[in-house]
N, CA and C atoms as a LAMMPS dump frame, in Angstrom:
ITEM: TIMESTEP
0
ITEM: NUMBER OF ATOMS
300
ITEM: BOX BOUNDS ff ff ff
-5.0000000000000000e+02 5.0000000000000000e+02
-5.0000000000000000e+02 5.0000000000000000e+02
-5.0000000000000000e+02 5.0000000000000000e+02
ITEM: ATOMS id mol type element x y z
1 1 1 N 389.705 -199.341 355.65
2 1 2 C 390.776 -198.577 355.067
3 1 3 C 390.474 -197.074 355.137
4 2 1 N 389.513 -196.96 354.324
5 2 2 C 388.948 -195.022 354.591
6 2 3 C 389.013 -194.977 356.076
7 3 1 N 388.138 -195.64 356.873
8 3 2 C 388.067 -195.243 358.246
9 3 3 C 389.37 -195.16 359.009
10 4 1 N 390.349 -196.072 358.735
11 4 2 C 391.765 -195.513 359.452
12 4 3 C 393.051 -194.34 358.658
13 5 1 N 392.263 -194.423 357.515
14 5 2 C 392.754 -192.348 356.897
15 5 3 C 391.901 -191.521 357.654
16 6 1 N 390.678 -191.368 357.836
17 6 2 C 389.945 -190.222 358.14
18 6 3 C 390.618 -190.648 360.044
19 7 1 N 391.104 -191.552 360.501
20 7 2 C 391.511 -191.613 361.966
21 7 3 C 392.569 -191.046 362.059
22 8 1 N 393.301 -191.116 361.296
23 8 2 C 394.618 -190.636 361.156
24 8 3 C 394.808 -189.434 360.803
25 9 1 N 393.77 -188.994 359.578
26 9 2 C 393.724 -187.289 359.448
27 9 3 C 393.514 -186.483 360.446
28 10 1 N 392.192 -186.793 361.485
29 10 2 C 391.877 -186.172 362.918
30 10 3 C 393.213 -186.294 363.794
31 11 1 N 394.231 -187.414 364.09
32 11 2 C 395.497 -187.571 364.898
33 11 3 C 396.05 -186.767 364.703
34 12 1 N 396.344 -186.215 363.205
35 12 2 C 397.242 -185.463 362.677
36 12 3 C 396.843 -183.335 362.676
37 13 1 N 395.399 -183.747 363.077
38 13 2 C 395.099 -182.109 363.46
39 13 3 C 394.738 -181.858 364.561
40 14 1 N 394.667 -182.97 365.499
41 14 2 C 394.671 -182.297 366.703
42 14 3 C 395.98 -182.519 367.149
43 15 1 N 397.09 -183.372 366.88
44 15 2 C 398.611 -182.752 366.935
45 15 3 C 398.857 -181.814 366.647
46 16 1 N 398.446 -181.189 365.51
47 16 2 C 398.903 -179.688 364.801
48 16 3 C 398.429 -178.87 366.023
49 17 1 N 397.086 -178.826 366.194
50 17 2 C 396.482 -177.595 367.281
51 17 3 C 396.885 -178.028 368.555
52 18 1 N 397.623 -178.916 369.114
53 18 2 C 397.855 -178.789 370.439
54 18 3 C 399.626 -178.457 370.379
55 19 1 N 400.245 -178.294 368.942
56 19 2 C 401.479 -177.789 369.135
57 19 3 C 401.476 -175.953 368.754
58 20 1 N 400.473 -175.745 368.566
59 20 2 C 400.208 -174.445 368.197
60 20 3 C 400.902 -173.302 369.57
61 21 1 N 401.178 -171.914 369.427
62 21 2 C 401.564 -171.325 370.387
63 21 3 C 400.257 -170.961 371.044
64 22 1 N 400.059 -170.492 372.136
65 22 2 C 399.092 -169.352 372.6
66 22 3 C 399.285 -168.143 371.781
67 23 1 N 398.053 -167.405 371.689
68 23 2 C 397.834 -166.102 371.374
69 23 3 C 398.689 -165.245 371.948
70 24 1 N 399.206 -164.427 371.062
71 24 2 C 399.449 -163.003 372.641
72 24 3 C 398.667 -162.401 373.153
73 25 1 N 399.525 -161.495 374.053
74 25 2 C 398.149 -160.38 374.515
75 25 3 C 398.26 -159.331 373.455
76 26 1 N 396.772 -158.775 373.895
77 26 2 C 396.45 -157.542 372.973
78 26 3 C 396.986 -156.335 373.229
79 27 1 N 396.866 -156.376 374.352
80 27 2 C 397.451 -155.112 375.383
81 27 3 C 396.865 -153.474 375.155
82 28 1 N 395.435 -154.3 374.842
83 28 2 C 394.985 -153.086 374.393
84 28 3 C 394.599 -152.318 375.998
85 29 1 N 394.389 -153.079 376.637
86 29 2 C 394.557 -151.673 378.09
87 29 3 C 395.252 -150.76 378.062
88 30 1 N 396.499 -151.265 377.888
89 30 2 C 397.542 -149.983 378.069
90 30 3 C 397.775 -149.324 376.98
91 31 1 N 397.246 -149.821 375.587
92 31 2 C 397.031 -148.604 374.647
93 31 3 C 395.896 -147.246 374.927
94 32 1 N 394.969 -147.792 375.514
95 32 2 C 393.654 -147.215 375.517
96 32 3 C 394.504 -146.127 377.274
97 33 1 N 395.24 -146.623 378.061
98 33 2 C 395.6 -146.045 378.992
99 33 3 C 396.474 -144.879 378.227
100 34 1 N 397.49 -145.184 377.777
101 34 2 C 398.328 -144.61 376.856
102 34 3 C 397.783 -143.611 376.289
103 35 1 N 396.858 -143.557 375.808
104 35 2 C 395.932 -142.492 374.832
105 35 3 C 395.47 -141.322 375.754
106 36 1 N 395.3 -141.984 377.356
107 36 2 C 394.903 -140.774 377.903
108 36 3 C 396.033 -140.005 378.551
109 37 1 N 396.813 -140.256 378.148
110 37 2 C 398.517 -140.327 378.967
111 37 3 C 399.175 -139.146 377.524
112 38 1 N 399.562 -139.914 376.844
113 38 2 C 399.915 -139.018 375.438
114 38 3 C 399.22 -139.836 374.007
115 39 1 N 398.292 -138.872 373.419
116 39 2 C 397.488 -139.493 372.374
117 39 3 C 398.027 -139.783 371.338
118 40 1 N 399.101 -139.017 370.572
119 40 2 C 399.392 -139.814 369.46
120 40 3 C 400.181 -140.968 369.528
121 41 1 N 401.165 -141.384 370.878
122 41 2 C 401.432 -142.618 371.035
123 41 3 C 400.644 -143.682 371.376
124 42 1 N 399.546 -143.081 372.031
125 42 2 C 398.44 -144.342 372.266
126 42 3 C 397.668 -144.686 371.426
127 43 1 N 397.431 -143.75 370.338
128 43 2 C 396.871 -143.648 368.901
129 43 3 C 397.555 -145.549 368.278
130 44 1 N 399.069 -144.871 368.098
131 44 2 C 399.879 -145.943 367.687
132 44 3 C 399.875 -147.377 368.101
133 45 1 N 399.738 -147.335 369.694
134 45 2 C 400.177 -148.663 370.084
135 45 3 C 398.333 -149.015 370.318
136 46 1 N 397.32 -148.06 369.82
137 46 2 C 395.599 -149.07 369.748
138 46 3 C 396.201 -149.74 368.473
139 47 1 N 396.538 -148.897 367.242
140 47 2 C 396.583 -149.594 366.12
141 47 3 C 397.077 -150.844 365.869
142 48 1 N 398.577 -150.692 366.537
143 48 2 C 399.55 -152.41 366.774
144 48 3 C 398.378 -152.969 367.444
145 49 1 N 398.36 -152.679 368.612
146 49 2 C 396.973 -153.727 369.392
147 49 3 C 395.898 -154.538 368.407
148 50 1 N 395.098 -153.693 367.929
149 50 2 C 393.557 -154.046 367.217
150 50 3 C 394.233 -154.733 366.085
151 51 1 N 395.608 -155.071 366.096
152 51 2 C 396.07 -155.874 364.273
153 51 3 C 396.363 -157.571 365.348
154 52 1 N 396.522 -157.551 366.266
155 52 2 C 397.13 -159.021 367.005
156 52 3 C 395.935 -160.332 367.047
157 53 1 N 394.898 -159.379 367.468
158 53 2 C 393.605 -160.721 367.172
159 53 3 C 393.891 -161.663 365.698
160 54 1 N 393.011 -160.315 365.087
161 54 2 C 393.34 -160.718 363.319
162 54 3 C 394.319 -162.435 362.745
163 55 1 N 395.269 -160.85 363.049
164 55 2 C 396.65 -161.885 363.197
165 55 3 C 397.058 -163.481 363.534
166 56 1 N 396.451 -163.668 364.769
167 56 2 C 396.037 -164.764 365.374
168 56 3 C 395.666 -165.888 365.225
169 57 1 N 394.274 -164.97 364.696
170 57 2 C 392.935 -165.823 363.793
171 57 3 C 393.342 -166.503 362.832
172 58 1 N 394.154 -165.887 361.711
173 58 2 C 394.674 -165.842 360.811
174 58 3 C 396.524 -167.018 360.814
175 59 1 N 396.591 -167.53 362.138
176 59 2 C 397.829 -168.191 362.404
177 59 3 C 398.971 -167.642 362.087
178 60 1 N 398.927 -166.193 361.583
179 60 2 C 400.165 -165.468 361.973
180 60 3 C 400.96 -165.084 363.165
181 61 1 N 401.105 -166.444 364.082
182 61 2 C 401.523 -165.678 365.693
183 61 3 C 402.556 -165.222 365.715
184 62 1 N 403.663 -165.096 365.007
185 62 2 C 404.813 -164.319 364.291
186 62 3 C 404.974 -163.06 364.374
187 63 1 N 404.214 -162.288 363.841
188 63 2 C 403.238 -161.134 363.575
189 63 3 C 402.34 -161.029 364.275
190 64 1 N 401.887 -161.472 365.036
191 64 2 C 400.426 -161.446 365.989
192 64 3 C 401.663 -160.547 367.192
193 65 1 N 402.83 -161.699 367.895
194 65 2 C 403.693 -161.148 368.726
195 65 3 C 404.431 -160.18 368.124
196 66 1 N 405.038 -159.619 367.251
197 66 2 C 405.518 -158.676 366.688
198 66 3 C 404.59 -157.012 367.095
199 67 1 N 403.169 -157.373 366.605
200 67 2 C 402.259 -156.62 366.975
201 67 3 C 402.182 -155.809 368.448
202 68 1 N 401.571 -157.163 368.675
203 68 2 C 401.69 -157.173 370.445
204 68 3 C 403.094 -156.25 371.263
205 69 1 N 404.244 -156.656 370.972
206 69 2 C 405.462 -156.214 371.734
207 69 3 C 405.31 -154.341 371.112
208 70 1 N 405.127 -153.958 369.587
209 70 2 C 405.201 -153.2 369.454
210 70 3 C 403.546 -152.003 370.239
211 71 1 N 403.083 -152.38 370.054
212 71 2 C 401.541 -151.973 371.004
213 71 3 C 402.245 -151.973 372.617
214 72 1 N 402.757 -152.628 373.169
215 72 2 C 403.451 -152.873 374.578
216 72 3 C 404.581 -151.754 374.098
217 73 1 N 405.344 -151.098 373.573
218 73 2 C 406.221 -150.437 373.383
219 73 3 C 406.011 -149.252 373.38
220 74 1 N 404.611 -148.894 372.377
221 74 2 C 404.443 -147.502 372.213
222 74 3 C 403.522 -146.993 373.532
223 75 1 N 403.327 -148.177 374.087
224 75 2 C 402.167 -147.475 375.308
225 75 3 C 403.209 -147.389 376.243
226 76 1 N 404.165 -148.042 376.633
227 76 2 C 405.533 -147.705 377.442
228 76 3 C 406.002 -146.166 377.028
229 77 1 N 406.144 -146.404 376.07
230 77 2 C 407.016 -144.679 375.714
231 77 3 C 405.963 -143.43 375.649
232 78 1 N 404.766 -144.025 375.426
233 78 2 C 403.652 -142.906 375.829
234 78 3 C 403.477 -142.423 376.993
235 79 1 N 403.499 -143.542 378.073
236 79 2 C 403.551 -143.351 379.816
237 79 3 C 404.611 -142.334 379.735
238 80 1 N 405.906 -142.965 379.643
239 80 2 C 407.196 -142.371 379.447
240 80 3 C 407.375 -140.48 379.417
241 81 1 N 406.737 -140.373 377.758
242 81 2 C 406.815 -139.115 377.403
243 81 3 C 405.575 -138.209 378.434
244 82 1 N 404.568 -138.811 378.234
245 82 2 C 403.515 -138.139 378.767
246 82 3 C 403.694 -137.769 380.793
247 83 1 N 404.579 -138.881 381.207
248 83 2 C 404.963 -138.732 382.796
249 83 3 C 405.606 -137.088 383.086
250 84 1 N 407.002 -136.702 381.493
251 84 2 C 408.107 -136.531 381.768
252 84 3 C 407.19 -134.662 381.63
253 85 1 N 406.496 -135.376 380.702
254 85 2 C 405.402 -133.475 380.238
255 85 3 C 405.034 -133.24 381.38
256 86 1 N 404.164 -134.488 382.142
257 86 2 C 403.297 -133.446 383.388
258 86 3 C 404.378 -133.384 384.48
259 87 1 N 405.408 -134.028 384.804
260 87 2 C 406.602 -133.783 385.754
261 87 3 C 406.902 -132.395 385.194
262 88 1 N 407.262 -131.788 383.911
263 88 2 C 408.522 -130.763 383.613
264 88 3 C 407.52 -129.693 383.948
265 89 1 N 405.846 -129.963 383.352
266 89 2 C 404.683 -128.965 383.657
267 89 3 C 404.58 -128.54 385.179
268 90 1 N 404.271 -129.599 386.144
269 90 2 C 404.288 -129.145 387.562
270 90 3 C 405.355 -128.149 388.082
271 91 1 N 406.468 -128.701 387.48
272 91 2 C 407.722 -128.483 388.347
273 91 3 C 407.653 -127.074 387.904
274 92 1 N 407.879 -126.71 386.598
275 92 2 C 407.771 -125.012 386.238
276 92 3 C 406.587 -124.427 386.795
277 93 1 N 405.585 -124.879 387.037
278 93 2 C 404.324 -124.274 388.085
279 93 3 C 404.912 -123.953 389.31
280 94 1 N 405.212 -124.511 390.13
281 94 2 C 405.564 -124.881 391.131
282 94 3 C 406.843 -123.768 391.491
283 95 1 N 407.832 -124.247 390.926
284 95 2 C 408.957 -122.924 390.785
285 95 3 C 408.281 -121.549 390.531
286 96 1 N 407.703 -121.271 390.091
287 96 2 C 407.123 -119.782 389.26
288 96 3 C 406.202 -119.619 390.507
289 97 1 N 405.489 -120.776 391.241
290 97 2 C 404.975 -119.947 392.467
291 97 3 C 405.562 -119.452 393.509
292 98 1 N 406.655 -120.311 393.494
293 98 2 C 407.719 -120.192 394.65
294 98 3 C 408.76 -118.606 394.339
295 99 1 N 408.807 -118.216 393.364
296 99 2 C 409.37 -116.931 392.854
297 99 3 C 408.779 -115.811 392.798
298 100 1 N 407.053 -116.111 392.712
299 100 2 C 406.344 -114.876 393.037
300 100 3 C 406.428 -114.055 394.461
């Protein structure tokens, strides 16, 4: 009798963990890229990043992906802003040599 509860308890948790989601990604590359791109957005999207493990660990994958997309967001708009600075920077270089 015990032995087919304790069989049945193990059935019942390795069902649980094989319906579990995957982790997300961390995406901490492209935060840490991001940072060298424009820092206070890459600042932002290390922070979302370094909270998704945790998260994880913790079976919040809810919030783990919430994390994640927002860390993937701010390192997008960091590329973004930081592209549009050194584009508008060149280009006024560039003109101002061409006028001398």
């Amino acid at each position: 009798m015990i032995k087919r509860k304790v069989i049945s308890a193990m059935q019942s948790v390795q069902a649980a963990q094989t319906n579990r989601l995957p982790p997300p990604r961390t995406n901490r590359f492209l935060a840490v890229m991001a940072m060298l791109v424009c820092l206070p957005l890459g600042i932002l999207a290390w922070l979302h990043a370094a909270r998704v493990r945790p998260l994880s660990d913790e079976d919040k994958i809810e919030e783990a992906r919430a994390a994640s997309k927002l860390a993937a967001t701010f390192s997008y708009l960091g590329f973004l802003i930081g592209g549009l600075i050194a584009t508008s920077v060149f280009v006024v270089f560039v003109l101002q040599e061409l006028t001398v």
